[in-house]
N, C-alpha and C positions, 0 to 999 in steps of 0.2 A: 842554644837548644842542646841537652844531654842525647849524647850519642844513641843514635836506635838503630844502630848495628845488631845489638842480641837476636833481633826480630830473625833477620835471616840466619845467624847462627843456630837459632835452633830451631827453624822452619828446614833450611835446608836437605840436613841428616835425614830429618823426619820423611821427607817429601821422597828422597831415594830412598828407600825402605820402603816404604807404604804407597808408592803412587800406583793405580792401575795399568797395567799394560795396553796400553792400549794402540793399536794398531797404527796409528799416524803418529807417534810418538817415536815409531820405529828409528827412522831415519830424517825425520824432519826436513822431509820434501815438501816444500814450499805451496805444493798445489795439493797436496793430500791435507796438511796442516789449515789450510783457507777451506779445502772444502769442510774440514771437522766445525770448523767457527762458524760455517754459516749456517749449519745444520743445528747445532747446537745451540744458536743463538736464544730458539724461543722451543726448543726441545731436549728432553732428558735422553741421557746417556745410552739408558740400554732401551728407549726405543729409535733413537738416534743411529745406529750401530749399525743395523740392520740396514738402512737408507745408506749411508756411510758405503757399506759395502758393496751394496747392488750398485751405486754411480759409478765407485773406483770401476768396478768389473765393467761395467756398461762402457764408459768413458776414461779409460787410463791415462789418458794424459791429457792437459789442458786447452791441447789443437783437438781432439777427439770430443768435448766440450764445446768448443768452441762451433765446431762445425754440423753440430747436433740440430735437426727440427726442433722448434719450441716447443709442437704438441710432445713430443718425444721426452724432452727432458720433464716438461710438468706431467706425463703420467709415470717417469720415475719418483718423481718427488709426491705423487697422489698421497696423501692420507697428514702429510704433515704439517698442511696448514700454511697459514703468510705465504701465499702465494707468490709475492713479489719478489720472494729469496731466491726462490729456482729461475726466475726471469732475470733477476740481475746477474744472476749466479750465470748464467748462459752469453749476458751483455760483458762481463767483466772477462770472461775466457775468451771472446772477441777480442776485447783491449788489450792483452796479454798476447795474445797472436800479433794482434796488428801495428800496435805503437810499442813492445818492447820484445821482439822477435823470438815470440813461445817463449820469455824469459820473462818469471815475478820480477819487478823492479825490487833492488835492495836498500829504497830510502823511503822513510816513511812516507813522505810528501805525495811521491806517486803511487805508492799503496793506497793512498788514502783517495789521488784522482779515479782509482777504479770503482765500476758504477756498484752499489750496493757498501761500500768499505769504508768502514765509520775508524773514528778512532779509536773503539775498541781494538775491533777486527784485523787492522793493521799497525796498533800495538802488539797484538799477539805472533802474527809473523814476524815482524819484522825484528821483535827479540828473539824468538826458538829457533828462526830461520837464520834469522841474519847478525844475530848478537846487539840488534839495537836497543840501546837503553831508556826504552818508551813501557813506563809504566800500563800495565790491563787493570782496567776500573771494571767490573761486571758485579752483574749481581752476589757473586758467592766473595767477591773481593769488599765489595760496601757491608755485609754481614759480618765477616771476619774483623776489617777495622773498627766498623762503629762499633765490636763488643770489647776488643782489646785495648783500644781505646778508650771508651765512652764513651765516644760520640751520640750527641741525640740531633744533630741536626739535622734536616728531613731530606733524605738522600734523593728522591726526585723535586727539588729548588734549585736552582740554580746556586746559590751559594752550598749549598750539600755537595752540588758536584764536585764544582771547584775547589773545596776544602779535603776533601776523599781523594781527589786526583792529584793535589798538591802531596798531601801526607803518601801516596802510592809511589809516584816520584820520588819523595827522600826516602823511604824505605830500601825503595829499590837496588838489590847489589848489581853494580852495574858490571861488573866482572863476568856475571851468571846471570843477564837478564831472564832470560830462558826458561830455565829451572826456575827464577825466582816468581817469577808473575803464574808457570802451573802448579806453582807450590801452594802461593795464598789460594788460588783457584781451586785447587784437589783439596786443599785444608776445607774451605768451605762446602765443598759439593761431597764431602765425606764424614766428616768429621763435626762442624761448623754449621750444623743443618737451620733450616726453619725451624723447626719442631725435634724436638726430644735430643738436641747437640749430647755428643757424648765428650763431654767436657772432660772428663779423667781421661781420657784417649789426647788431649790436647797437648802439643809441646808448649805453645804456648801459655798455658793455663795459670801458672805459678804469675804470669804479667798481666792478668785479664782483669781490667776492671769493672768492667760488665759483670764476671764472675764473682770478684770480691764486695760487690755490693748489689747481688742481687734484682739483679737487669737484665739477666742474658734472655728472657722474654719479651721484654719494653725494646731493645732492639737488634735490626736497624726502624728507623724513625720515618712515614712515609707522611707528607703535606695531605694528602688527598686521595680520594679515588676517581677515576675518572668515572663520570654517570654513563651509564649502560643504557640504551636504549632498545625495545622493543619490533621489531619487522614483521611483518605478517606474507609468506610467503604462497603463493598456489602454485602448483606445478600440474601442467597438463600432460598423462599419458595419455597420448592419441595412440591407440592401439587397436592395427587391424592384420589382417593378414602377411602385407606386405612390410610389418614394419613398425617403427616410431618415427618422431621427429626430436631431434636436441637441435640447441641453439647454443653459439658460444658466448660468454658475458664479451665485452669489451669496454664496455664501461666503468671510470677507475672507483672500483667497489672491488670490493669481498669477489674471491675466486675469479679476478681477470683473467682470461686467458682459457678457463676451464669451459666444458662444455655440461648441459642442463637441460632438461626439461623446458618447453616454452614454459616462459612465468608469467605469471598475473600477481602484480603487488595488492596488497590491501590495507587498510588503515586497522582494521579486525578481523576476526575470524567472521566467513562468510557460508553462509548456508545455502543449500542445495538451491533454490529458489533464485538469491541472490547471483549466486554464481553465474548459472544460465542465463540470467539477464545481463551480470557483465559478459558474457561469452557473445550473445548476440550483438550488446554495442560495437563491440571490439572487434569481432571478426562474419560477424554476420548471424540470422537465423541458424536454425535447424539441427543445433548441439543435444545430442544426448549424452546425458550422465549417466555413468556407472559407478562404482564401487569409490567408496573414498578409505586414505590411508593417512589415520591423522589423527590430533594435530601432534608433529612430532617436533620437541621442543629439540632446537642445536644452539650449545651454547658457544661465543665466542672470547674473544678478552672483551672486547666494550660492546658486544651487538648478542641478542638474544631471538633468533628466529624461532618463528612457530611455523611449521610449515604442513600442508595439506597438501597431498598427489591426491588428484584427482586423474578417473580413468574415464575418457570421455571419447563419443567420437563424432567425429566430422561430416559435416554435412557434406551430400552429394556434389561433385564439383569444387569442392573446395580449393582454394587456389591457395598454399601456404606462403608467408610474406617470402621473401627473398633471401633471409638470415638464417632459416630453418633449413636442416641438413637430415635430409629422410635416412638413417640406416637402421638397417636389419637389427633384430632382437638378440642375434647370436653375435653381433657385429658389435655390442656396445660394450663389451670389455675392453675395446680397443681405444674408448676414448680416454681423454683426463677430464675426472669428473671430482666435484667438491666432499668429503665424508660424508655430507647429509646423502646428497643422490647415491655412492657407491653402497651405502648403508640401503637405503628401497632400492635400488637394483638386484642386491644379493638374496634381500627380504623377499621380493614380490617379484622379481623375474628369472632366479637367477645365476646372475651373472656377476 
């Protein structure tokens, strides 16, 4: 195979000149650098930033994480989504406290035993942190190769992976892991875009074969998309004097851990009529209905909620299940609630 040294010859120049400064780039603290990757994972940069820095502040170091309430941490993390990232994110500053004494382990293997820390994630520390020569495969890295390349193989198959991670690997200067892996990464997430790449900005360009035959939109190549399915959601505001009721999911679904409005699922959108009569099976006679707030579509990667707050109230006596957590209306900023609820709470109460 002819040498592809160039790659980082004239990636890297590029890459010091032009990289954004950005704040965990500072000093390449181990626990500032994991927190940027997991935030960033399925989040853009400058809304990312923002989060970024409210945790640092909140939680400076990874014992102060670690020792954090979980509602605490997920209403810092409120609004960005994949709930499951602030949870591990809180499991994994445990394991750093407990099995390697408040110290990130400096080998991949155990970066990678930490809970949430895929081989991306602990490719990325473990080069900028600790100089390990472990190729970063991420989305803006499969754009940049499949076009300098050519590649049209479909980067979510299993063979797309392993072909992309193989080629990331010999790329890799193993001298300057570091540099090298936020290099092809900042080339793609600046330069290297989805839509409208500005190719004359490209060091690499003069070697793109994607460019010199007219591809640089055909890819990267994806197999499939995954089917979206439909949820149909009711949310009860019981609203009286004293108050609401939220209830926490815990169920491994969408927003575990957040807290909500009691919910009623539906197969479809349910009409005033309807409703009431599920409200009686469910929980007994004597529901009045009020005002409805609806149907308000939230979109997610694979799931498409439609969702109806409904403003009802409870019959006399009513005994709420056991799960239902009565607080006050001025009170309910304080919870961690999903975009859809913080969205009608701000709308219709608020808060």
């Amino acid at each position: 195979m002819p040498s592809l040294s160039w790659f980082s010859r004239r990636l890297l120049p590029w890459y010091r000149e032009h990289q954004r400064p950005l704040p965990w780039r500072a000093d390449r603290d181990p626990y500032r650098v994991w927190l940027s990757e997991v935030i960033l994972q399925q989040t853009r940069v400058d809304q990312g930033m923002a989060y970024w820095e409210r945790i640092v502040a909140r939680y400076p170091t990874v014992a102060d994480l670690a020792s954090a309430p979980e509602d605490e941490v997920l209403k810092h993390w409120q609004g960005l989504g994949y709930y499951s990232r602030a949870r591990n994110l809180r499991t994994a500053a445990q394991q750093v406290v407990k099995e390697h004494r408040g110290a990130f382990p400096e080998r991949y293997e155990a970066l990678r035993g930490l809970k949430g820390v895929g081989e991306y994630t602990a490719a990325a520390i473990g080069s900028i942190c600790f100089g390990l020569p472990e190729p970063v495969v991420d989305g803006n890295v499969y754009r940049v190769l499949s076009r300098v390349f050519g590649l049209s193989t479909p980067i979510d198959s299993t063979a797309g992976r392993k072909e992309f991670r193989a080629l990331a690997a010999t790329l890799l200067d193993p001298k300057q892991p570091g540099d090298h892996n936020q290099a092809v990464m900042e080339l793609g997430a600046t330069v290297c875009t989805p839509k409208t790449p500005r190719c004359s900005d490209c060091p690499l360009s003069t070697r793109c074969i994607a460019l010199a035959t007219g591809r640089v939109a055909e890819l990267p190549v994806k197999a499939g998309r995954t089917k979206v399915r439909t949820r149909h959601f009711n949310y009860l505001h019981i609203s009286n004097a004293r108050g609401t009721f939220l209830r926490k999911r815990i169920e491994k679904d969408i927003w575990q851990g957040l807290h909500e409005f009691p919910l009623i699922g539906s197969t479809g959108k349910l009409g005033p009529k309807k409703m009431g009569q599920t409200l009686a099976e469910r929980y007994g006679e004597g529901w009045t209905l009020g005002k409805r707030h609806g149907p308000v579509k939230h979109v997610l990667s694979h799931q498409v909620i439609q969702a109806m707050f409904w403003t009802v109230e409870a019959p006399r006596g009513f005994r709420p299940p056991d799960d239902w957590v009565h607080v006050r209306e001025e009170a309910l900023g304080s919870y961690a609630v999903s975009r859809l609820m913080e969205r009608y709470l701000t709308q219709m109460v608020g808060r």
